[in-house]
PDB file of N, CA, C and O in Angstrom:
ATOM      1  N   UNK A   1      86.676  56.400   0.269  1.00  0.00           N
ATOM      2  CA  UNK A   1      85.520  56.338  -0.593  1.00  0.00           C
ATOM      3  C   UNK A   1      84.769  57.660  -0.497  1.00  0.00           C
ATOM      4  O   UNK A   1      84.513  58.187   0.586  1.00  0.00           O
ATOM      5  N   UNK A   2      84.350  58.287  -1.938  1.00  0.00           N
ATOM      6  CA  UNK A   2      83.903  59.576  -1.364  1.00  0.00           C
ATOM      7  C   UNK A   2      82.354  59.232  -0.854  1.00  0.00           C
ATOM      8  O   UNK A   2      81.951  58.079  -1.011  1.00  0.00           O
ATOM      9  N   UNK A   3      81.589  60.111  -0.317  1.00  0.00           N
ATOM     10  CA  UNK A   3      80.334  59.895   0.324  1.00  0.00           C
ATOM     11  C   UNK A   3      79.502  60.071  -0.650  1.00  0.00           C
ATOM     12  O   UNK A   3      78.362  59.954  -0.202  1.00  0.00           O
ATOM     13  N   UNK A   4      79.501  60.271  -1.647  1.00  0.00           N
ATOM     14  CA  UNK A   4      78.340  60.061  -2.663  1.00  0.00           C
ATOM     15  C   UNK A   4      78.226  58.529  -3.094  1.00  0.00           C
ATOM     16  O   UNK A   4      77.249  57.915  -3.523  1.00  0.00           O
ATOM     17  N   UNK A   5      79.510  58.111  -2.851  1.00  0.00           N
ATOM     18  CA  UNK A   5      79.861  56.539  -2.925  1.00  0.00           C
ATOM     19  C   UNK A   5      78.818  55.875  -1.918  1.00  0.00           C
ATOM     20  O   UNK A   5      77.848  55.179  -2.217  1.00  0.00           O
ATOM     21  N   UNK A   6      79.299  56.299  -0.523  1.00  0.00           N
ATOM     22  CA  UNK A   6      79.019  55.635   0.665  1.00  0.00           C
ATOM     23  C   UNK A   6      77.364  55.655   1.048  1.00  0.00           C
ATOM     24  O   UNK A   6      76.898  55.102   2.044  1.00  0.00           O
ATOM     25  N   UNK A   7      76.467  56.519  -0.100  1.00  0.00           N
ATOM     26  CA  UNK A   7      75.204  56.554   0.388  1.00  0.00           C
ATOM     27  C   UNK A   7      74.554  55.512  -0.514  1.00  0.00           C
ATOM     28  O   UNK A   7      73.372  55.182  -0.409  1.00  0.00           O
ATOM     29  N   UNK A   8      75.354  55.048  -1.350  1.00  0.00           N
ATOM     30  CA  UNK A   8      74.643  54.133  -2.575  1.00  0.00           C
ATOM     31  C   UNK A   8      74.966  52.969  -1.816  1.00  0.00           C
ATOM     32  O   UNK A   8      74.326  51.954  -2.090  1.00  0.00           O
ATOM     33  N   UNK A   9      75.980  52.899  -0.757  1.00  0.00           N
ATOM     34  CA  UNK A   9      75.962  50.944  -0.322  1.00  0.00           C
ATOM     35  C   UNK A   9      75.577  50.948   0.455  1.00  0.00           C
ATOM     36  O   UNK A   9      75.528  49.778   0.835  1.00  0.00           O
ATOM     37  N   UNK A  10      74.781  52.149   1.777  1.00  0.00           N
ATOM     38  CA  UNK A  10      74.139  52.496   3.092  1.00  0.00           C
ATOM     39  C   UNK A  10      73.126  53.363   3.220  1.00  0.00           C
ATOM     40  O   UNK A  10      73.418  54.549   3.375  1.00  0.00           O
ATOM     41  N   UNK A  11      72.036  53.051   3.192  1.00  0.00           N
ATOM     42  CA  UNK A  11      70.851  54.326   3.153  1.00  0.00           C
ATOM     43  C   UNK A  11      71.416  55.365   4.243  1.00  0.00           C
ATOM     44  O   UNK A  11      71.844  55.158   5.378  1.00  0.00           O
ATOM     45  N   UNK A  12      71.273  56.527   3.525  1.00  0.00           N
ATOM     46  CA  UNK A  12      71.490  57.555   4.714  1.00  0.00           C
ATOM     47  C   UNK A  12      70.214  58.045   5.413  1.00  0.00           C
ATOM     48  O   UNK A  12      69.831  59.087   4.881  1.00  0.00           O
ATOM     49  N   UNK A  13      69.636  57.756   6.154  1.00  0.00           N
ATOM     50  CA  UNK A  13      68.859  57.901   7.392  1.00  0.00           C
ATOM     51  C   UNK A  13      69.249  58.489   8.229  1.00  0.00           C
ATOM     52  O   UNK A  13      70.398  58.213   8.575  1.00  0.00           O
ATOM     53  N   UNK A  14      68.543  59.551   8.957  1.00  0.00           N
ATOM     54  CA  UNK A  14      69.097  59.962  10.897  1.00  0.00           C
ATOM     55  C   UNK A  14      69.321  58.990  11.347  1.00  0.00           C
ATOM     56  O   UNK A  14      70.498  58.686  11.543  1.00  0.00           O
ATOM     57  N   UNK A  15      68.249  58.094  11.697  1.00  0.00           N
ATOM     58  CA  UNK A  15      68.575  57.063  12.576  1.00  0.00           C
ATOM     59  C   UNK A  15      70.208  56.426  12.821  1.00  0.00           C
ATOM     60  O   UNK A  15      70.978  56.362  13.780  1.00  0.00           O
ATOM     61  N   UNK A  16      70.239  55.979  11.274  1.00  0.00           N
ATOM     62  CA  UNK A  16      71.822  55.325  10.746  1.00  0.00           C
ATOM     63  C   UNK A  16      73.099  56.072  10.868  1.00  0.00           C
ATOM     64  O   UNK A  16      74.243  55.618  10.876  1.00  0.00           O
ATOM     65  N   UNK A  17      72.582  57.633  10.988  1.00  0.00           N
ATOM     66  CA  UNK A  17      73.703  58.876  10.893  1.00  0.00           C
ATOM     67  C   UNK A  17      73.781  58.634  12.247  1.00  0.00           C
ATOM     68  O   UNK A  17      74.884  58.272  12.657  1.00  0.00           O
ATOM     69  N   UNK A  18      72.816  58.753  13.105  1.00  0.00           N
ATOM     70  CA  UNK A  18      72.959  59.208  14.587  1.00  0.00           C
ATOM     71  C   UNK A  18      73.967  58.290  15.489  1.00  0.00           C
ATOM     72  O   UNK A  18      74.814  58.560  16.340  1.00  0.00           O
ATOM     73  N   UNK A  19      73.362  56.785  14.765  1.00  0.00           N
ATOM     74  CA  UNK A  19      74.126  56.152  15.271  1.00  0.00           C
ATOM     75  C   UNK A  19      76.000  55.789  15.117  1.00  0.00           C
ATOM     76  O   UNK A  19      76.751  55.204  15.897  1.00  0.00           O
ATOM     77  N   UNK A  20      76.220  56.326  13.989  1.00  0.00           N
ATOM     78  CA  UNK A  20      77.083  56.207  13.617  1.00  0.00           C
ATOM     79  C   UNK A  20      78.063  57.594  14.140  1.00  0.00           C
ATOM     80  O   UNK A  20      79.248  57.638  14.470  1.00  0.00           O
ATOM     81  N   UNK A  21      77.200  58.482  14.071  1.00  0.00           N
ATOM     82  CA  UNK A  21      77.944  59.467  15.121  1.00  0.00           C
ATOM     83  C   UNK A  21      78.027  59.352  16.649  1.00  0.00           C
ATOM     84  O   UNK A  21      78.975  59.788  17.303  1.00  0.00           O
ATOM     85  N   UNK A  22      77.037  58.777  17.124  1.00  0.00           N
ATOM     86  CA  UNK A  22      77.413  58.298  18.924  1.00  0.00           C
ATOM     87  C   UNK A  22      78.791  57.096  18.607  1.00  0.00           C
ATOM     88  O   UNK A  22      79.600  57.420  19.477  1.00  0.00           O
ATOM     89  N   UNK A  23      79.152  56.419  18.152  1.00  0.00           N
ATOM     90  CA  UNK A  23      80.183  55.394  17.818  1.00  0.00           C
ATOM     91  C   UNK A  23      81.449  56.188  17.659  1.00  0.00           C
ATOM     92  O   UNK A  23      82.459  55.608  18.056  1.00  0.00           O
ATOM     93  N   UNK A  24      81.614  57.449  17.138  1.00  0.00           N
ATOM     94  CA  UNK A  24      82.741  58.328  17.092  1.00  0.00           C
ATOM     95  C   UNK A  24      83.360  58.196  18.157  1.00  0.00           C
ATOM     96  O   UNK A  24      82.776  57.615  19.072  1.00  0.00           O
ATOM     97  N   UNK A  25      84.929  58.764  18.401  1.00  0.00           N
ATOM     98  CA  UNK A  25      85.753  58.943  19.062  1.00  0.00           C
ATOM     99  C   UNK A  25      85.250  60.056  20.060  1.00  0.00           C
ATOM    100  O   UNK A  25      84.535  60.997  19.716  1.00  0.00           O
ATOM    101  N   UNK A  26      85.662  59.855  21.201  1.00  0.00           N
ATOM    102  CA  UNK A  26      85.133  61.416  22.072  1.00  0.00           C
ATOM    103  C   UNK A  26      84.686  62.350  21.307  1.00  0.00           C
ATOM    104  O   UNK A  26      83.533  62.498  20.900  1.00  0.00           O
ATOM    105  N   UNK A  27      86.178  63.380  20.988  1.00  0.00           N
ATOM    106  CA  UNK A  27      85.446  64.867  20.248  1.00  0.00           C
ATOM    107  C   UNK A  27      85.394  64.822  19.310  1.00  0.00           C
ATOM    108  O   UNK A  27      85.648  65.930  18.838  1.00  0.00           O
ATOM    109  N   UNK A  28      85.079  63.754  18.219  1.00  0.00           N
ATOM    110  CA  UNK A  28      84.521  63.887  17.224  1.00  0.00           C
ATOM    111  C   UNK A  28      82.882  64.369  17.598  1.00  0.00           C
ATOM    112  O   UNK A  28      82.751  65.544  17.258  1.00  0.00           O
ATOM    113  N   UNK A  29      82.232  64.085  17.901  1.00  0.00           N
ATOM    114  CA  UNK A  29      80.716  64.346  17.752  1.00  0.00           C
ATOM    115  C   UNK A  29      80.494  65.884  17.845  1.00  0.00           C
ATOM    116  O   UNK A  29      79.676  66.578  17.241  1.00  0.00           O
ATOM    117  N   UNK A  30      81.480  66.249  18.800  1.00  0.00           N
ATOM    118  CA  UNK A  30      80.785  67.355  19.452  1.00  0.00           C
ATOM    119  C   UNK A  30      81.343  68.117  17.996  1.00  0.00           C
ATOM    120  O   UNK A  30      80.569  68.928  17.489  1.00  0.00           O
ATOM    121  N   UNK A  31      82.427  67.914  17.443  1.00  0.00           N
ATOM    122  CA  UNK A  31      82.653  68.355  15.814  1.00  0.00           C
ATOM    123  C   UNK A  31      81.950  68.717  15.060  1.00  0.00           C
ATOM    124  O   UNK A  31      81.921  69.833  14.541  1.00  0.00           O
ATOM    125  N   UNK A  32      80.946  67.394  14.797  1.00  0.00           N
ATOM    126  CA  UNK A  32      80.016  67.607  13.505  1.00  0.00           C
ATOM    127  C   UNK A  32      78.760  67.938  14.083  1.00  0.00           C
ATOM    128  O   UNK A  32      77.785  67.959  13.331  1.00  0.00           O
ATOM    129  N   UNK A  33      78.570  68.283  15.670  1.00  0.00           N
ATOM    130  CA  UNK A  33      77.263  68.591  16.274  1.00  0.00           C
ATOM    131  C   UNK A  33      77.608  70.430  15.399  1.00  0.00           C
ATOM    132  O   UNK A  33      76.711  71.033  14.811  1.00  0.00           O
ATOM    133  N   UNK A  34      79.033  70.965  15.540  1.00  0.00           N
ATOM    134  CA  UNK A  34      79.376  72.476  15.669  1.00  0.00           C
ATOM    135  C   UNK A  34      78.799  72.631  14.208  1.00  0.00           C
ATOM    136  O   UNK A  34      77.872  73.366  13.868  1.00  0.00           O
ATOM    137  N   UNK A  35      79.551  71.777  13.410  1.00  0.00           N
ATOM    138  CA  UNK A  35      79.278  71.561  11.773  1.00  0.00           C
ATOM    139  C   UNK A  35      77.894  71.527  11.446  1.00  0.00           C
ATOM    140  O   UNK A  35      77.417  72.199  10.531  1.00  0.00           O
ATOM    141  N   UNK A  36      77.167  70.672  12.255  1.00  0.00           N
ATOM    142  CA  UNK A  36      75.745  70.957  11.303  1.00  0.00           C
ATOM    143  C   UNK A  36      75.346  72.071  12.621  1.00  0.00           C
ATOM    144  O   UNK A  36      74.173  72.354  12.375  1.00  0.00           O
ATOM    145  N   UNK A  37      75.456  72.280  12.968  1.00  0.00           N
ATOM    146  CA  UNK A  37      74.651  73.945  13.558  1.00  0.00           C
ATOM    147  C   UNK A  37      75.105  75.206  12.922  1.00  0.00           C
ATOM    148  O   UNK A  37      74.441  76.241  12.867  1.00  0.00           O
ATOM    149  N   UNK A  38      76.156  75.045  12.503  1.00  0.00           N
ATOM    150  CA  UNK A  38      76.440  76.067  11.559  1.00  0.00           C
ATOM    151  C   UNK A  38      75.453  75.787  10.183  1.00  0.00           C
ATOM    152  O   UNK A  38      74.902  76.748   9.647  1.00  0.00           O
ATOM    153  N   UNK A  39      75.337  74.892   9.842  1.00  0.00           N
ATOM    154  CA  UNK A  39      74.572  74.620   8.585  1.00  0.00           C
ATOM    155  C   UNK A  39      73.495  75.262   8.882  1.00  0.00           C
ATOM    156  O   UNK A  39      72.992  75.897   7.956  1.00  0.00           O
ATOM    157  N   UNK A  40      72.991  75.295   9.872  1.00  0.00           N
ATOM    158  CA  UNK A  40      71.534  76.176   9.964  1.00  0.00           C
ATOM    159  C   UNK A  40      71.755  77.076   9.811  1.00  0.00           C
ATOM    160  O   UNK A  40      70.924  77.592   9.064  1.00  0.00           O
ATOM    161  N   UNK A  41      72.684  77.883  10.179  1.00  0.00           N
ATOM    162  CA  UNK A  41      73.495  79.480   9.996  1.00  0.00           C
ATOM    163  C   UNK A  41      72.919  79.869   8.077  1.00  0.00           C
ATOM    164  O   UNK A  41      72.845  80.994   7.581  1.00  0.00           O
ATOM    165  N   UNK A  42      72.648  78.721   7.479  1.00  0.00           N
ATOM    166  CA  UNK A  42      72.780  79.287   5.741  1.00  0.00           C
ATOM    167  C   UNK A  42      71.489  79.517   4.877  1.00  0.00           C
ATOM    168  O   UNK A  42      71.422  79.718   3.664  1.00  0.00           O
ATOM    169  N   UNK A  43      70.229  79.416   6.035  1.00  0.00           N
ATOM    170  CA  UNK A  43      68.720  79.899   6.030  1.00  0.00           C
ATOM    171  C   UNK A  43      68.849  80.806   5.637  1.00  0.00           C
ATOM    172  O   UNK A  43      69.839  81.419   6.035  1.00  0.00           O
ATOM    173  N   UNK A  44      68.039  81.411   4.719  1.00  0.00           N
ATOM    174  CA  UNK A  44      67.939  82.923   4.885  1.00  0.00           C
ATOM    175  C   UNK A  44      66.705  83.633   6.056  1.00  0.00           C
ATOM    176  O   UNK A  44      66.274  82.813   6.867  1.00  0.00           O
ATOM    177  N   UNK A  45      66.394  84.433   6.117  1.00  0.00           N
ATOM    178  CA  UNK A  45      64.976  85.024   7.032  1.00  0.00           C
ATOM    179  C   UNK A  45      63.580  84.210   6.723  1.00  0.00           C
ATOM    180  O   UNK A  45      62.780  83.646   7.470  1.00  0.00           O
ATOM    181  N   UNK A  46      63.625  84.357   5.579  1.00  0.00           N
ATOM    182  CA  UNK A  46      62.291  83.901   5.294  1.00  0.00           C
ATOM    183  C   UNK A  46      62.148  82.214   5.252  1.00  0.00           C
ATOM    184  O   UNK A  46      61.061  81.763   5.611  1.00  0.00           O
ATOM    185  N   UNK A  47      63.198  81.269   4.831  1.00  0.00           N
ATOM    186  CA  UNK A  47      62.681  80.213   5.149  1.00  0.00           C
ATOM    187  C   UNK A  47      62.933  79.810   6.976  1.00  0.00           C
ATOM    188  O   UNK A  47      62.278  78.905   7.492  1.00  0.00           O
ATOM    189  N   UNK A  48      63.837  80.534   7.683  1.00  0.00           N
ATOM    190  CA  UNK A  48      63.968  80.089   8.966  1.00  0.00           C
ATOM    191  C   UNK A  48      62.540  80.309   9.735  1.00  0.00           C
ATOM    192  O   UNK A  48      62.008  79.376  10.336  1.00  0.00           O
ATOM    193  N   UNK A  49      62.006  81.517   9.675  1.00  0.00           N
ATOM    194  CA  UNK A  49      60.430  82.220   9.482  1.00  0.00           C
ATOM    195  C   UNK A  49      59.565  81.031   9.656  1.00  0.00           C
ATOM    196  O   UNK A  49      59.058  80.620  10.700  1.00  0.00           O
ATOM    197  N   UNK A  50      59.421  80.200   7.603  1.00  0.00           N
ATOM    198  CA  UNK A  50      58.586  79.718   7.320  1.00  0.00           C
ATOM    199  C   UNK A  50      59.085  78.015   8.197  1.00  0.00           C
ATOM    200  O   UNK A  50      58.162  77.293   8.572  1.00  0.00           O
ATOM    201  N   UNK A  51      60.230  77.661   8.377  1.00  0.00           N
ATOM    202  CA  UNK A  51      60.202  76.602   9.307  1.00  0.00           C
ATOM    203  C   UNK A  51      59.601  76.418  10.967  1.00  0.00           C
ATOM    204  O   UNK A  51      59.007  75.445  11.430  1.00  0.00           O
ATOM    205  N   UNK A  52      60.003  77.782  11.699  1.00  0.00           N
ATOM    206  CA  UNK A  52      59.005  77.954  12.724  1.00  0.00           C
ATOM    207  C   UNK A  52      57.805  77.988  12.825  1.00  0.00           C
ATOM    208  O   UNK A  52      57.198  77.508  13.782  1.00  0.00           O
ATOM    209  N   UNK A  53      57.159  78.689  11.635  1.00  0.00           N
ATOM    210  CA  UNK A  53      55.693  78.790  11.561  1.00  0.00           C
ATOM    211  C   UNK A  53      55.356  77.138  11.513  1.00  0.00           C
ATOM    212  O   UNK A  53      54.675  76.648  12.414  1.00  0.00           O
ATOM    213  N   UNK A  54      56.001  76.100  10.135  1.00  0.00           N
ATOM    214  CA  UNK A  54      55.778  75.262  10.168  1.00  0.00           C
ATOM    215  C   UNK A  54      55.581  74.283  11.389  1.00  0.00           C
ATOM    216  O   UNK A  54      54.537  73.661  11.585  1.00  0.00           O
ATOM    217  N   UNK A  55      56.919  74.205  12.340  1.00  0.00           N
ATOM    218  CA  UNK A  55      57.199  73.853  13.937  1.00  0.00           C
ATOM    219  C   UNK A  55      55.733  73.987  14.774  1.00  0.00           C
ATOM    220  O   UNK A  55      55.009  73.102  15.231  1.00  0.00           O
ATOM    221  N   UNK A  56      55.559  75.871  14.789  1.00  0.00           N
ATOM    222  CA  UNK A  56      54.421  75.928  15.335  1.00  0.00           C
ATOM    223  C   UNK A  56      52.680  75.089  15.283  1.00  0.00           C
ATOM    224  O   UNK A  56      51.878  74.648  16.106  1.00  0.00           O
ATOM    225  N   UNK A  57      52.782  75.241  13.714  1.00  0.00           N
ATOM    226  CA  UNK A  57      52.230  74.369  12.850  1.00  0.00           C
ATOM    227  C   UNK A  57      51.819  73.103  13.843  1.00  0.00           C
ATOM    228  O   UNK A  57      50.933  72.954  14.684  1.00  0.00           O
ATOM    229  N   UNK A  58      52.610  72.484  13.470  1.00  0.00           N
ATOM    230  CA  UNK A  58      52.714  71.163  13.522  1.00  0.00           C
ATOM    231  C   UNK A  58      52.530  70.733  15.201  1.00  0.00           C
ATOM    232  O   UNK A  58      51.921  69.691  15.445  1.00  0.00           O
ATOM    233  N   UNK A  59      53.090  71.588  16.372  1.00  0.00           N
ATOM    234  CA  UNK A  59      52.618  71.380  17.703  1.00  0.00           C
ATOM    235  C   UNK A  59      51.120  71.620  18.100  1.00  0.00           C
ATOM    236  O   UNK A  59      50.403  70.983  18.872  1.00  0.00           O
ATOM    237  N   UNK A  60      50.853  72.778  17.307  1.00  0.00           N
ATOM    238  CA  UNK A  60      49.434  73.295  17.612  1.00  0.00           C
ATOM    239  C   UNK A  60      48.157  71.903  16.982  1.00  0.00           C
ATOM    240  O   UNK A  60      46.976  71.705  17.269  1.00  0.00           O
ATOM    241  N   UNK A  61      49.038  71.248  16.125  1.00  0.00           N
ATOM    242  CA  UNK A  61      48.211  70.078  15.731  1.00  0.00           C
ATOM    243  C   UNK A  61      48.143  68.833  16.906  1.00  0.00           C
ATOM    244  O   UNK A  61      47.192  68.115  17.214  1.00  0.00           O
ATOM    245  N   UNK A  62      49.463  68.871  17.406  1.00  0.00           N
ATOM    246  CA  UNK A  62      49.562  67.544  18.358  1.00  0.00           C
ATOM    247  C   UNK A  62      48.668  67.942  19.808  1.00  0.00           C
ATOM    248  O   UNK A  62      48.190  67.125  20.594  1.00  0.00           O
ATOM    249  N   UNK A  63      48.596  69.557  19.909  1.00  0.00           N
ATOM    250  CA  UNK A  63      48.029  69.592  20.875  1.00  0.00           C
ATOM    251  C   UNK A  63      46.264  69.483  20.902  1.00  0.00           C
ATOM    252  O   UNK A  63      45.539  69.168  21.846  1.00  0.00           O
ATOM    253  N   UNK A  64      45.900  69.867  19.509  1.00  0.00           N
ATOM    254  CA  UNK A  64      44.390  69.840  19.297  1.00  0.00           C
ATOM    255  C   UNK A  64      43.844  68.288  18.883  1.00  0.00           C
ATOM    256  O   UNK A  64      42.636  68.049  18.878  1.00  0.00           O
ATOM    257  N   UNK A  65      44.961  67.146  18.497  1.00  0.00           N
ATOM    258  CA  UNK A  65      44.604  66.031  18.465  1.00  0.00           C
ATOM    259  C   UNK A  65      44.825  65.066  19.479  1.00  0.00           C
ATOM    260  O   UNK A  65      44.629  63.857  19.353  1.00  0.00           O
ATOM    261  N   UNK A  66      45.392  65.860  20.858  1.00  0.00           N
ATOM    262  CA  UNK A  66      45.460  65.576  22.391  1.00  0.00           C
ATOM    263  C   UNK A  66      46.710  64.557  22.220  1.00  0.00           C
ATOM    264  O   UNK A  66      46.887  63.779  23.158  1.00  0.00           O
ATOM    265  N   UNK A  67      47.495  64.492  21.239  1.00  0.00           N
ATOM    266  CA  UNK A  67      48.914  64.058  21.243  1.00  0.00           C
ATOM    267  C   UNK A  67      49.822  64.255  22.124  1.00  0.00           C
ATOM    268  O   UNK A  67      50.624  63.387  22.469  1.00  0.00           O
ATOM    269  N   UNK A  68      49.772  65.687  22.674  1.00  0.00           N
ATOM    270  CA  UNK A  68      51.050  65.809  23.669  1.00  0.00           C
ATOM    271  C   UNK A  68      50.443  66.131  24.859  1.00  0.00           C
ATOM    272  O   UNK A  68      49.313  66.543  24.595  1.00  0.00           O
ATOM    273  N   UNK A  69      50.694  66.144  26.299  1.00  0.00           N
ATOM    274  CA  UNK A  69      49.910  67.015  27.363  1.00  0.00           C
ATOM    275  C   UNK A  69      50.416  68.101  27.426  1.00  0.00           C
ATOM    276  O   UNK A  69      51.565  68.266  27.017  1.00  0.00           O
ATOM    277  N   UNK A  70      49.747  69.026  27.908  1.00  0.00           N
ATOM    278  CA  UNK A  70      50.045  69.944  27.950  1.00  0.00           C
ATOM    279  C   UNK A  70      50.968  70.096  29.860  1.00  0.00           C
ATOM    280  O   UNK A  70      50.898  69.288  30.786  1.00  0.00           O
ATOM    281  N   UNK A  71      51.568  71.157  29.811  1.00  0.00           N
ATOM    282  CA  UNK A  71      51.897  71.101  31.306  1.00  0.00           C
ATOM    283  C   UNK A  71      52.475  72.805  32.004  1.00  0.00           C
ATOM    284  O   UNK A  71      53.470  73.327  31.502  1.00  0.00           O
ATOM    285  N   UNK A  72      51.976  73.266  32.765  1.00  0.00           N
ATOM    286  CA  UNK A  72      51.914  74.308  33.204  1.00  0.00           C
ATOM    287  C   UNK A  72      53.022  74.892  33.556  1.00  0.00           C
ATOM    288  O   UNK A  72      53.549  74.181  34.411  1.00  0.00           O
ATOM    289  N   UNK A  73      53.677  75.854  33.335  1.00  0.00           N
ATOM    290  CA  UNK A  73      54.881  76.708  33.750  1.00  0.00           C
ATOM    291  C   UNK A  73      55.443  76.172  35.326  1.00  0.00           C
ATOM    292  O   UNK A  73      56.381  75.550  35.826  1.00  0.00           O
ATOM    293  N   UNK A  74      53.728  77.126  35.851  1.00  0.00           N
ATOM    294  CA  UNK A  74      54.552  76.133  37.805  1.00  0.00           C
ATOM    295  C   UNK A  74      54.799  75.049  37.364  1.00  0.00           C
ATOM    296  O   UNK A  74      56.018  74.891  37.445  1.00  0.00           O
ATOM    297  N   UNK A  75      54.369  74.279  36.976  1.00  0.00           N
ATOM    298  CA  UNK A  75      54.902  72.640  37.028  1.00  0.00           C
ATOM    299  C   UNK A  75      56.199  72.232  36.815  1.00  0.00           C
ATOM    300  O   UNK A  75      56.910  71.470  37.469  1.00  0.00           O
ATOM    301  N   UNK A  76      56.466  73.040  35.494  1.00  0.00           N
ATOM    302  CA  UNK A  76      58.075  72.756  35.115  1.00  0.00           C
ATOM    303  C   UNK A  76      58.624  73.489  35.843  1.00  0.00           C
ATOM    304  O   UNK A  76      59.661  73.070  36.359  1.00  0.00           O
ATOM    305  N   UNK A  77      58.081  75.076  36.225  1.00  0.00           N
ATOM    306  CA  UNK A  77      59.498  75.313  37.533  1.00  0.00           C
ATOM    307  C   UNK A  77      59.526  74.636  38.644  1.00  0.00           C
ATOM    308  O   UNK A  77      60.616  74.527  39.206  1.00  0.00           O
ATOM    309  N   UNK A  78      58.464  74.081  39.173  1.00  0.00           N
ATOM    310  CA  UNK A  78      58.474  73.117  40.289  1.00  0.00           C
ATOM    311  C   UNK A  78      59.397  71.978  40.288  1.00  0.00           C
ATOM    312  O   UNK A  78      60.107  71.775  41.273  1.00  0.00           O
ATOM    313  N   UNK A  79      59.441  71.186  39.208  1.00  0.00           N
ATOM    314  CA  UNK A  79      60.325  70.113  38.443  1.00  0.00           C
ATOM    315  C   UNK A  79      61.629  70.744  38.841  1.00  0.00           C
ATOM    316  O   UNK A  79      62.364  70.500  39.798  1.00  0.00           O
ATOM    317  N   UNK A  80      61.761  71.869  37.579  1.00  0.00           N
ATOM    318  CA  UNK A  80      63.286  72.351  37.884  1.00  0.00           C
ATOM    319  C   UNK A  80      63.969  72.471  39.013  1.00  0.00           C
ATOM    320  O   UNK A  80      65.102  72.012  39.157  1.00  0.00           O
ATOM    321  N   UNK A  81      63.274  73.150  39.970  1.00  0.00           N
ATOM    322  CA  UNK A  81      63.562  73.626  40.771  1.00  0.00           C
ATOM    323  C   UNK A  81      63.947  72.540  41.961  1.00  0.00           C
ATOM    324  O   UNK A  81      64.886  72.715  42.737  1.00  0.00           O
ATOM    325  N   UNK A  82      62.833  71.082  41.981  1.00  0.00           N
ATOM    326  CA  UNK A  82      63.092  69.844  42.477  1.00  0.00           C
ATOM    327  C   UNK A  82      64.664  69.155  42.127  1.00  0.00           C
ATOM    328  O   UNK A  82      65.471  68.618  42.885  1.00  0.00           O
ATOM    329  N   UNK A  83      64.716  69.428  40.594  1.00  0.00           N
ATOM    330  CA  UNK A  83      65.701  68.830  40.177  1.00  0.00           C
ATOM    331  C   UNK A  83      67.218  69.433  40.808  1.00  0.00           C
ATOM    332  O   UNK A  83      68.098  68.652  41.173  1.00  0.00           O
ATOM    333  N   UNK A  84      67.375  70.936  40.873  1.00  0.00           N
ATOM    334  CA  UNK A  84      68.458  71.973  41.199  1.00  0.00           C
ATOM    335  C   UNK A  84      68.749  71.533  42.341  1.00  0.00           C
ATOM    336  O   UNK A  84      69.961  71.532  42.557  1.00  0.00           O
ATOM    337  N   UNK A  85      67.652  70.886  43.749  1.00  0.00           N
ATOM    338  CA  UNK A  85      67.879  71.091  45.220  1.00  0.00           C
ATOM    339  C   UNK A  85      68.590  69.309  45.344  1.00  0.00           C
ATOM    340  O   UNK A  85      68.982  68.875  46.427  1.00  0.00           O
TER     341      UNK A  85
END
C-alpha cells in the first residue's frame, strides 16, 4: 500500500510513528533514525538559523515562566562525573 494510502486509514502522529518504529526489527530503527537525520541535512542556512533562534525562543520562555529549573554546570559535572565512577 503506498503511504499516501496508509496516512488516510492511520493518523500520522509522532507519537504513532515512534511507536511503530520502536516495534521494528533490530536495525531497522537505527535505519530510519540515519534517514531522517539526513533529512535535516536539506535546511538551508537561514531556516536552520531561524529554527534555533526559534528553540532558543521558546526555552528562554519556559525559563521566565519558571517551567524548567534551571541547574548549574558544577551540578551536571558533579552528576556526570558521579555517574562515570
Amino acid at each position: 500500500m503506498p503511504l499516501q494510502e496508509v496516512g488516510k486509514l492511520m493518523p500520522m502522529d509522532t507519537k504513532s510513528v515512534e511507536k511503530q518504529a520502536l516495534a521494528l526489527p533490530a536495525t531497522d530503527p537505527a535505519k530510519l533514525a540515519h534517514k531522517l537525520l539526513e533529512s535535516l541535512d536539506t535546511l538551508s542556512d537561514d531556516e536552520r538559523e531561524k529554527l534555533w533562534l526559534d528553540e532558543a525562543a521558546r526555552r528562554a520562555a519556559q525559563i521566565d515562566n519558571g517551567e524548567v529549573e534551571l541547574i548549574s554546570g558544577e551540578n551536571v559535572a558533579r552528576k556526570a562525573r558521579a555517574l562515570l565512577t
